[in-house]
C-alpha positions as CSV (number, residue, x, y, z in Angstrom):
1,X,48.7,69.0,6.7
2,X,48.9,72.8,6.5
3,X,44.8,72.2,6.7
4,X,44.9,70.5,10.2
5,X,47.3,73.1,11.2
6,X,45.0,76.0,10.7
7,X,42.0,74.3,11.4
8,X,44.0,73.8,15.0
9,X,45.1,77.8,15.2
10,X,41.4,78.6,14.5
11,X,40.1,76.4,17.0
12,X,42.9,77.8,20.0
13,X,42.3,81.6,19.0
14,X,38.2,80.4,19.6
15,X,39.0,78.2,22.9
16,X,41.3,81.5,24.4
17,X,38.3,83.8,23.3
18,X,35.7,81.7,24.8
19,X,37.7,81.7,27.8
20,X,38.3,85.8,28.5
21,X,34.8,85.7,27.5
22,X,34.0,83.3,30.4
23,X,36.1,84.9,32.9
24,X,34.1,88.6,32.4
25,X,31.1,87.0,32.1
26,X,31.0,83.9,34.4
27,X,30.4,85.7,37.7
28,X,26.4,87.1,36.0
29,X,25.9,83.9,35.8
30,X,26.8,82.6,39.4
31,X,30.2,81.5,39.0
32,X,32.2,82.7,41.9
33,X,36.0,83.1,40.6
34,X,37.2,85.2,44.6
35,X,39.7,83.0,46.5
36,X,38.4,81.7,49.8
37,X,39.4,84.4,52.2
38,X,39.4,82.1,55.4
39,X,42.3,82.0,57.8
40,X,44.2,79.0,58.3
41,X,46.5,78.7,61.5
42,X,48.4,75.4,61.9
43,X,50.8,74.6,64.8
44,X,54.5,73.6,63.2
45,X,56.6,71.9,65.8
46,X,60.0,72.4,64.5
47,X,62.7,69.6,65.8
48,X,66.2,70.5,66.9
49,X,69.2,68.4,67.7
């Protein structure tokens, strides 16, 4: 058991360094990580009794 359990903590440490790794990375190789910086307007009709 102690076996699985390490074998899991090895695999997490490699998923979260494959991950930072990713996010510096990504953007040479196209991805695109910017929020979309269009403006949204949208008419709220607010109802009062």
């Amino acid at each position: 058991m102690l076996r699985l359990i390490k074998w899991l903590l090895y695999l997490a440490i490699l998923a979260f360094i494959g991950l930072v790794g990713y996010a510096y990375i990504g953007p040479f190789f196209g991805a695109d990580f910017s929020p979309p910086t269009n403006e949204i307007r949208q008419e709220i009709i607010l109802e009062t009794d």
